[in-house]
Backbone as CSV, one residue per row, in Angstrom:
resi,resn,N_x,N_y,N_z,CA_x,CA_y,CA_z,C_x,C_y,C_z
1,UNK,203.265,110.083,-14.539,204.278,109.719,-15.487,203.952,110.367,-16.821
2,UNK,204.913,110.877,-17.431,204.815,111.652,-18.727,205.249,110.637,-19.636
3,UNK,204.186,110.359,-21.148,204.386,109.448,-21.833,205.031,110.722,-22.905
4,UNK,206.079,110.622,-23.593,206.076,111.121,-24.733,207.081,110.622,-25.791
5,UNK,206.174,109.270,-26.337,206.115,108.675,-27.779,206.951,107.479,-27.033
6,UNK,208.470,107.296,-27.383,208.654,105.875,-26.895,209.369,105.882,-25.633
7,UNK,209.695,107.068,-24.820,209.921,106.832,-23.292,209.143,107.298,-22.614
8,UNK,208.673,106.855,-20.965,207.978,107.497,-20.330,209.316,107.426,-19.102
9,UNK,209.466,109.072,-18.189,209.844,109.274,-17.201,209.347,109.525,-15.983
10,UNK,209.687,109.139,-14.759,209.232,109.689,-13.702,210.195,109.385,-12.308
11,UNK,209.789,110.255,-11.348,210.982,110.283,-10.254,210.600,109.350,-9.473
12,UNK,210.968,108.153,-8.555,210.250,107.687,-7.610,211.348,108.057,-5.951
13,UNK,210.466,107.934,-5.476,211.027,107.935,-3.602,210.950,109.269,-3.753
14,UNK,210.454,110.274,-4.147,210.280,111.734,-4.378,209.895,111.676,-2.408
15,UNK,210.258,113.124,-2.285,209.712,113.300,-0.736,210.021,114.520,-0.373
16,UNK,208.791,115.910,-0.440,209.026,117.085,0.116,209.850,117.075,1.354
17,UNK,210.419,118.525,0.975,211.871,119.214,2.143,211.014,120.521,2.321
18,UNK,211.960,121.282,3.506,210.936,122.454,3.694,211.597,123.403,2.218
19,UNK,213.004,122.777,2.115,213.235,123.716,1.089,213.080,123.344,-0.700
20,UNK,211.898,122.197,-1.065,211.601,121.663,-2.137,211.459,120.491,-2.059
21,UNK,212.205,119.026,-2.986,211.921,118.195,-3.220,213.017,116.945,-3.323
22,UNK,213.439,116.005,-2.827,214.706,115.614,-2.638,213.765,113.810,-3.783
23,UNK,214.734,114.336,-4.581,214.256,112.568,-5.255,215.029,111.519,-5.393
24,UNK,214.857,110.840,-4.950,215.741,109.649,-4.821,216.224,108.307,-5.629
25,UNK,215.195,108.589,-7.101,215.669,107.891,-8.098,215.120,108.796,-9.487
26,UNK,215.520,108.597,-10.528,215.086,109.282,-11.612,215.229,108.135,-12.801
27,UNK,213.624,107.560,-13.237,213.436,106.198,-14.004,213.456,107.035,-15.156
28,UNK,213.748,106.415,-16.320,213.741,106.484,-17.826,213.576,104.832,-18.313
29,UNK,211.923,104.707,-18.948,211.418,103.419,-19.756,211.548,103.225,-21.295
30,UNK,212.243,103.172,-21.496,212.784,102.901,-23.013,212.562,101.387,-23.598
31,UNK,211.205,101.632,-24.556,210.875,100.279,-25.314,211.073,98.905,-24.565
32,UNK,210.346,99.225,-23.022,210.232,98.131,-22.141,211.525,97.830,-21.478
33,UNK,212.288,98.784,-21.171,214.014,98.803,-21.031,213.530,100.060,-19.668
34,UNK,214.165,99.547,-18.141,213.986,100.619,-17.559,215.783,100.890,-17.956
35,UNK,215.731,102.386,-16.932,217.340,103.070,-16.783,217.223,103.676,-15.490
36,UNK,217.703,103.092,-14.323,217.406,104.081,-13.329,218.499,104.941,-12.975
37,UNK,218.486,106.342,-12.234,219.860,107.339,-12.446,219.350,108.025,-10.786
38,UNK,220.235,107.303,-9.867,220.184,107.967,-8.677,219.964,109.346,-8.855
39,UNK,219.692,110.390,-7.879,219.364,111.409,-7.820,218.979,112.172,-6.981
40,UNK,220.365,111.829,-6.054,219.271,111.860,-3.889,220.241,113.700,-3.699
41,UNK,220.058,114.348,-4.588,220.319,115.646,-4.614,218.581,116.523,-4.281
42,UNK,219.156,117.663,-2.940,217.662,118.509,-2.952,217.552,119.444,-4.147
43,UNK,216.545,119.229,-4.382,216.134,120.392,-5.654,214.703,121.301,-5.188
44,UNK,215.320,122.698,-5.621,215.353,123.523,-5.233,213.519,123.808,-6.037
45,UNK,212.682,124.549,-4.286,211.454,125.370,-5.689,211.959,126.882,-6.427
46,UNK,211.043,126.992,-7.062,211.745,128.406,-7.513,211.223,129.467,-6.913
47,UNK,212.332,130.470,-6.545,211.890,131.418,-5.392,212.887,131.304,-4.100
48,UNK,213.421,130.087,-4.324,214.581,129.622,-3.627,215.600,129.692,-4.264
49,UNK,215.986,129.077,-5.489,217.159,129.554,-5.549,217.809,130.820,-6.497
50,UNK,219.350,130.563,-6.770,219.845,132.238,-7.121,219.552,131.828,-8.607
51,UNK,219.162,130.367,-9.259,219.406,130.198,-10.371,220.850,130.675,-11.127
52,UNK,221.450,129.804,-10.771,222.934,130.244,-11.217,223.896,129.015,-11.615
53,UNK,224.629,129.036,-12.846,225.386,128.037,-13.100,226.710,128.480,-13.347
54,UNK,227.717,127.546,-12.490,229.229,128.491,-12.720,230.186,127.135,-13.085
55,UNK,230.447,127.686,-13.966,231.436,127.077,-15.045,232.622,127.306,-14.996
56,UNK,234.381,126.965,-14.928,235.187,127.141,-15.585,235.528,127.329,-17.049
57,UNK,236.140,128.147,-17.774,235.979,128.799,-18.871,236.205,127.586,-19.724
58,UNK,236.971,126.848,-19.217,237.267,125.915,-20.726,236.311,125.337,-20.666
59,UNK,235.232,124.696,-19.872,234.599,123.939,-19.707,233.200,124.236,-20.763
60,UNK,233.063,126.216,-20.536,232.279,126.521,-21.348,232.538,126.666,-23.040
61,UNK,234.234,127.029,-22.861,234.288,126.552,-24.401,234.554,125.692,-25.162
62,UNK,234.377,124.574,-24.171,234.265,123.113,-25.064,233.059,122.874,-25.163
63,UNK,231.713,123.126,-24.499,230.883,123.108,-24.852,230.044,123.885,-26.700
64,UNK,230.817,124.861,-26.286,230.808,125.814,-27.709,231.327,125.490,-28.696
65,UNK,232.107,124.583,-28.599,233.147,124.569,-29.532,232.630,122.905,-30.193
66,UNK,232.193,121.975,-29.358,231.153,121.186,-29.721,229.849,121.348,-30.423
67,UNK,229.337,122.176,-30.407,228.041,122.583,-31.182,228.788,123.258,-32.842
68,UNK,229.986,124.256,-32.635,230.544,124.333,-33.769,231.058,122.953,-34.618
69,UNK,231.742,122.257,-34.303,232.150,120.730,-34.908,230.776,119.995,-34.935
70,UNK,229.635,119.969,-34.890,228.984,119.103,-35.082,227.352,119.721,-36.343
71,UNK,227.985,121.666,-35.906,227.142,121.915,-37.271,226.854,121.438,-38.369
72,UNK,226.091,121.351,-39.269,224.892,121.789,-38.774,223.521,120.981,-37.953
73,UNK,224.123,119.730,-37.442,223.480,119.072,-36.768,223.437,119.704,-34.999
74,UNK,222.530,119.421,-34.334,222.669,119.503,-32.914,223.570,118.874,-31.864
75,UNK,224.729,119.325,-31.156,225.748,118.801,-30.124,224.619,118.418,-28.630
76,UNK,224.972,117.426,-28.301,224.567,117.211,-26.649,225.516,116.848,-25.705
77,UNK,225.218,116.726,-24.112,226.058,116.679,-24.160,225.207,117.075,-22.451
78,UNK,226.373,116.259,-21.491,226.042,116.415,-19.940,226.905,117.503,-18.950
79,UNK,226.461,117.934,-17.968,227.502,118.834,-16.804,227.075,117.651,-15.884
80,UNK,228.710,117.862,-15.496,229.225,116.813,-13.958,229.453,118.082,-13.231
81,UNK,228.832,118.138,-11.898,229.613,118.951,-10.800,228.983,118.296,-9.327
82,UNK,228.258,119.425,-8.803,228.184,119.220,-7.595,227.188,120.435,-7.614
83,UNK,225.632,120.067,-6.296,225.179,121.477,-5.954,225.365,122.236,-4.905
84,UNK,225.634,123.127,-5.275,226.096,123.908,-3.967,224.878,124.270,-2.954
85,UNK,225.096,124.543,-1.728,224.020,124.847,-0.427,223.246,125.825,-0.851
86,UNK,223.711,126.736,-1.793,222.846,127.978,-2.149,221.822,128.075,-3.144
87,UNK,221.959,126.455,-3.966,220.921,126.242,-4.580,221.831,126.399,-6.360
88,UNK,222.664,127.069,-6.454,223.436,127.016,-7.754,224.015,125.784,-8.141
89,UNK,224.432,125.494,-9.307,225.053,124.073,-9.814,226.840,124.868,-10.491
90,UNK,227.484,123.697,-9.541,229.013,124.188,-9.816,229.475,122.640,-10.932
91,UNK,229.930,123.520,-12.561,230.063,122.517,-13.319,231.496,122.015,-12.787
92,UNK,232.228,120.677,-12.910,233.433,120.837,-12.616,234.319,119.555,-13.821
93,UNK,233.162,119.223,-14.563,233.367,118.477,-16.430,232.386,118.371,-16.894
94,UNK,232.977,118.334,-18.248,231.224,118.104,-18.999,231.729,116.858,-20.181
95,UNK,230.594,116.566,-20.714,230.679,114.618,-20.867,229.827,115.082,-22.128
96,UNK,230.562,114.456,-23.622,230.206,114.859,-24.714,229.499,113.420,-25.101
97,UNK,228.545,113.818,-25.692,226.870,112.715,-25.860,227.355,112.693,-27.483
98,UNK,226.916,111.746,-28.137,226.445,111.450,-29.666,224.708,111.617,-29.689
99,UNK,224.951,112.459,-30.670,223.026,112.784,-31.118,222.183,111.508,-31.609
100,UNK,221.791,110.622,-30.855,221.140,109.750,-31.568,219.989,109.662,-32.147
101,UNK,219.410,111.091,-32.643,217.836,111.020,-33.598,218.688,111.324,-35.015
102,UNK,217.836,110.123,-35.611,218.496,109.996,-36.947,217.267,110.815,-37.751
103,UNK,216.160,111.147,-37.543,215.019,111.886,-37.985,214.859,113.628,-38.449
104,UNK,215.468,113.876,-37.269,215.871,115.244,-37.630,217.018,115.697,-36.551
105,UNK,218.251,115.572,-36.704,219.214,115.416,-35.731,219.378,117.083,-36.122
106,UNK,218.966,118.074,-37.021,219.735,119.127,-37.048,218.476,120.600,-35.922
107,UNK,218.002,120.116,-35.828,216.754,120.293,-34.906,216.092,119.883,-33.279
108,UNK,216.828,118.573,-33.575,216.568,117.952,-32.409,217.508,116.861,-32.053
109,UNK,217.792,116.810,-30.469,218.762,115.733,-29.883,218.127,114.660,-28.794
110,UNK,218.729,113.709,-29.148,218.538,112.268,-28.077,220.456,112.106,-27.299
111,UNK,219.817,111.850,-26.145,221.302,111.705,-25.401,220.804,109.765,-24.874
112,UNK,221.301,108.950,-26.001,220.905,107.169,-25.725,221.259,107.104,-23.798
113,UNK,220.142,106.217,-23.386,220.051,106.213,-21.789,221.303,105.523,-21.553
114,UNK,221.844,104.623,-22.567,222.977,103.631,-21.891,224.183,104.456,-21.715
115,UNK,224.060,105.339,-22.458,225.313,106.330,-22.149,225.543,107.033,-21.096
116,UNK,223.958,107.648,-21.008,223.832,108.390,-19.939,223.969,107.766,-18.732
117,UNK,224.035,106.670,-18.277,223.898,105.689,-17.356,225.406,105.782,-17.170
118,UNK,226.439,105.263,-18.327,227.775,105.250,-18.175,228.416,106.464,-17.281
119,UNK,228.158,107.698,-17.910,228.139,108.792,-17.430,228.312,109.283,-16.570
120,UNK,227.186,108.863,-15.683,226.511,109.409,-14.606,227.129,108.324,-13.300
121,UNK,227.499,107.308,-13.637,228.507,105.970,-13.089,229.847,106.965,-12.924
122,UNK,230.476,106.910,-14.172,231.740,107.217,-14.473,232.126,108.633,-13.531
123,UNK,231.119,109.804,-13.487,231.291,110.594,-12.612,231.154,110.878,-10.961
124,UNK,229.861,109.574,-10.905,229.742,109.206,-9.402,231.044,108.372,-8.651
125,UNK,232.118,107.969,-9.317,233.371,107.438,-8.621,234.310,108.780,-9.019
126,UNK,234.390,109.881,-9.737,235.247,111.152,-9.275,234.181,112.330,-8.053
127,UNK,232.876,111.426,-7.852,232.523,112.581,-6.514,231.529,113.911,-7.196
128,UNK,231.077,113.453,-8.658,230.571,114.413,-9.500,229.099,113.869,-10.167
129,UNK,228.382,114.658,-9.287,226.658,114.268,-10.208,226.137,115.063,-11.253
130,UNK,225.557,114.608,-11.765,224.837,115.203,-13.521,223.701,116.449,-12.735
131,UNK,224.606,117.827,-13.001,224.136,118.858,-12.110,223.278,119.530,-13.740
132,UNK,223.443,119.061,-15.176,222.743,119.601,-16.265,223.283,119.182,-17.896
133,UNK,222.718,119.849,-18.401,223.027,118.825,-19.833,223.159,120.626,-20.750
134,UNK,223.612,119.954,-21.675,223.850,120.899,-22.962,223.325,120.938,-24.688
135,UNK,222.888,121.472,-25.666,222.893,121.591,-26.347,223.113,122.427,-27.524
136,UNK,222.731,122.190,-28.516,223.243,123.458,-29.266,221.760,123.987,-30.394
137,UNK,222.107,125.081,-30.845,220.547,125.324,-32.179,221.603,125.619,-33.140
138,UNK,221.675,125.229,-34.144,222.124,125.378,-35.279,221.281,126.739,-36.399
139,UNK,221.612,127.507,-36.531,220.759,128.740,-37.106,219.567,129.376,-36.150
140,UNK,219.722,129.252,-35.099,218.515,129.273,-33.972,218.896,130.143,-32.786
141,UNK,218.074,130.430,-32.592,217.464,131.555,-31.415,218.809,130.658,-29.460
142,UNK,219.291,131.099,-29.014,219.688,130.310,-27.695,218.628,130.320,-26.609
143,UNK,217.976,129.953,-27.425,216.258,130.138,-26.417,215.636,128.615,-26.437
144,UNK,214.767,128.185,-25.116,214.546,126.828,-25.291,212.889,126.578,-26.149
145,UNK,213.088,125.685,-26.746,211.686,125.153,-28.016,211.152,124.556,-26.864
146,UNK,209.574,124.414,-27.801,208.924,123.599,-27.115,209.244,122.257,-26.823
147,UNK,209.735,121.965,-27.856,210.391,120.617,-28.036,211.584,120.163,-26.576
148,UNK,212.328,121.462,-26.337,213.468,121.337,-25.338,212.868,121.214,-24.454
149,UNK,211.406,121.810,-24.169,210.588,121.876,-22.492,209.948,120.292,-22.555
150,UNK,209.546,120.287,-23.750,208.777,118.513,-23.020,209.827,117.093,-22.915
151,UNK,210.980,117.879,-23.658,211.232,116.681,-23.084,212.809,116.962,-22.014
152,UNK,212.614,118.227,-21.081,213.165,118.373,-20.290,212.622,117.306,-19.199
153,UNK,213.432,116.283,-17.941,213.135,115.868,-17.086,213.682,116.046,-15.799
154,UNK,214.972,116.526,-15.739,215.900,116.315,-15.288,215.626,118.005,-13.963
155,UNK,214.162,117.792,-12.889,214.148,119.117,-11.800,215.345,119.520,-11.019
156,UNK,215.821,120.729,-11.150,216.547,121.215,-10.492,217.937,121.161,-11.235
157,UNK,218.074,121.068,-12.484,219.352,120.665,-13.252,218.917,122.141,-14.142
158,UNK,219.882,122.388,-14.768,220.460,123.124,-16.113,220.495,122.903,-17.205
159,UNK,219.709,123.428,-18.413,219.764,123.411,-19.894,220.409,124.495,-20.513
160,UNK,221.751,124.290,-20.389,222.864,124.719,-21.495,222.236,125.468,-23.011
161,UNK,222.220,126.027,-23.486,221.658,126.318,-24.888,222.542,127.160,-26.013
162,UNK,223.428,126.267,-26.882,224.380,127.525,-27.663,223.481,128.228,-28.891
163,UNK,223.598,128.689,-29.393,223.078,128.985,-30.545,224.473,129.167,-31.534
164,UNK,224.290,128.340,-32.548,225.452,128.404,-33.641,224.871,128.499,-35.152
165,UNK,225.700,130.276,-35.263,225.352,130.775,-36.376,226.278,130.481,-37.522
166,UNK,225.658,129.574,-38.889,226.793,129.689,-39.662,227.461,128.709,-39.298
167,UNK,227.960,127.728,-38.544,228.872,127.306,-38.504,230.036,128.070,-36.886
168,UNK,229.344,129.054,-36.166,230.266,129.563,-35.392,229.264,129.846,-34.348
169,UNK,229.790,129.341,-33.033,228.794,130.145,-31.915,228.544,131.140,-31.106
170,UNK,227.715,131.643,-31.292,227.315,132.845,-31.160,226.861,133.031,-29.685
171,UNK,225.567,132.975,-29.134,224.959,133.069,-28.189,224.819,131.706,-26.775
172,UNK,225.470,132.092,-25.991,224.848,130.805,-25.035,224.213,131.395,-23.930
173,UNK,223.083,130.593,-23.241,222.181,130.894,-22.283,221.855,129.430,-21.171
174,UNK,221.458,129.915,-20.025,221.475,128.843,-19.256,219.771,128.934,-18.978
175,UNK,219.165,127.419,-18.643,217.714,127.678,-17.946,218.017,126.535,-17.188
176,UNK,217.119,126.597,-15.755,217.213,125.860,-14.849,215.734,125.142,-15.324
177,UNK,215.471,124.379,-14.918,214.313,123.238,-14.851,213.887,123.056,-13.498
178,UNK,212.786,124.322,-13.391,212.179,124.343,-11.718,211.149,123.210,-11.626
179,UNK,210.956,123.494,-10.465,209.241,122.996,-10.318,209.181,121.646,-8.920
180,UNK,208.518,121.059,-8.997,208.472,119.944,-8.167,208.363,118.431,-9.209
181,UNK,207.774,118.593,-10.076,207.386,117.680,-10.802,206.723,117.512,-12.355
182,UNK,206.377,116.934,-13.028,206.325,116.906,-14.340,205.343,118.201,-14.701
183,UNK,204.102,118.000,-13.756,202.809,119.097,-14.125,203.170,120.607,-13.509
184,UNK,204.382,120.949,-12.953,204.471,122.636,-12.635,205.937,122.923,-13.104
185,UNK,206.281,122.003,-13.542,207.862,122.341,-14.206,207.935,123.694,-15.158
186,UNK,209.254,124.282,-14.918,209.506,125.362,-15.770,210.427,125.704,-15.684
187,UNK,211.127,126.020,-17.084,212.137,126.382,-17.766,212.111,127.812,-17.619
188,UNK,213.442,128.299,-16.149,213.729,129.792,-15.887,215.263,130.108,-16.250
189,UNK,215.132,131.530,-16.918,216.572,132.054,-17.316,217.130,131.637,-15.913
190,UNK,218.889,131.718,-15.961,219.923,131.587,-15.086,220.993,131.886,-16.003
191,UNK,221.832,133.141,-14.532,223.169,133.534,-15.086,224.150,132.238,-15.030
192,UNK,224.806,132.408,-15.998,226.066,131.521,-16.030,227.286,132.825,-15.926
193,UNK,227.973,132.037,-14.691,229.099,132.293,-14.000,230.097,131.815,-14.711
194,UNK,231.317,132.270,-15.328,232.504,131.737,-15.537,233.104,131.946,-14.953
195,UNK,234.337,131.233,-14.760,235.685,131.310,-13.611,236.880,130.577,-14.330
């Protein structure tokens, strides 16, 4: 379990596949508050898959267009889809988060668990699981911080990344979140597909 500061996460009912890791719950402990977020999707090692995220266009420019309206603070923000057999994540909505770090919100984002919980509910009755999440850098690189890797949890999902220059966005990039588990995890480029 990874402690870092006031949540600790970890997957339970985890259980190797020949083709990776199929987990069957995904806990978040918040100030003695669990959140549990089904998660009986296989996730993929890396080397397996195409690393690929395909989007419908509006889908990507509401994402963009969210990080612009919320300059110069950081936008968050979830993908609903589905994974496909080939190991890619097909977005098919995306679910706009409120930044809840009041500390340095223009730098850094919190997506509150109760939301995410709503969310992840609200899309499991249209047939749609939390295939990745989104954010934005405000004057910043569309590259992920250290900050974005530790407190990535979410194996086999997608980190969205806009970069918004000025007030306008500029650059977006996708990284998948490989690995099996907290200690070999890694944040790999992936093309994003529009359609």
């Amino acid at each position: 379990m990874k402690d870092s500061g006031r949540s600790k996460y970890h997957h339970e009912g985890a259980e190797k596949t020949k083709t990776g890791i199929k987990a069957r719950q995904f806990v978040i402990n918040v100030d003695s508050n669990s959140f549990f977020f089904d998660f009986s999707v296989s996730l993929c090692f890396r080397g397996e898959s195409p690393f690929m995220l395909k989007l419908a266009s509006k889908d990507y420019e509401a994402l963009r267009k969210h990080g612009e309206e919320t300059y110069p603070h950081e936008c968050c923000g979830v993908l609903l889809g589905r994974f496909d057999d080939d190991g890619s994540r097909i977005v098919t909505s995306t679910a706009r988060c409120g930044n809840t770090r009041t500390d340095s919100p223009q730098n850094r984002y919190n997506i509150d668990p109760r939301e995410l919980v709503r969310i992840q509910r609200e899309g499991r009755e249209r047939g749609e699981d939390i295939v990745g999440f989104y954010h934005s850098h405000p004057d910043h690189p569309a590259r992920w911080s250290p900050t974005d890797f530790a407190e990535a949890h979410w194996i086999g999902c997608s980190y969205v990344i806009t970069s918004v220059d000025k007030g306008k966005a500029a650059i977006t990039n996708s990284f998948e979140l490989s690995g099996s588990d907290e200690s070999n995890k890694q944040l790999v480029d992936e093309k994003i597909e529009i359609g």
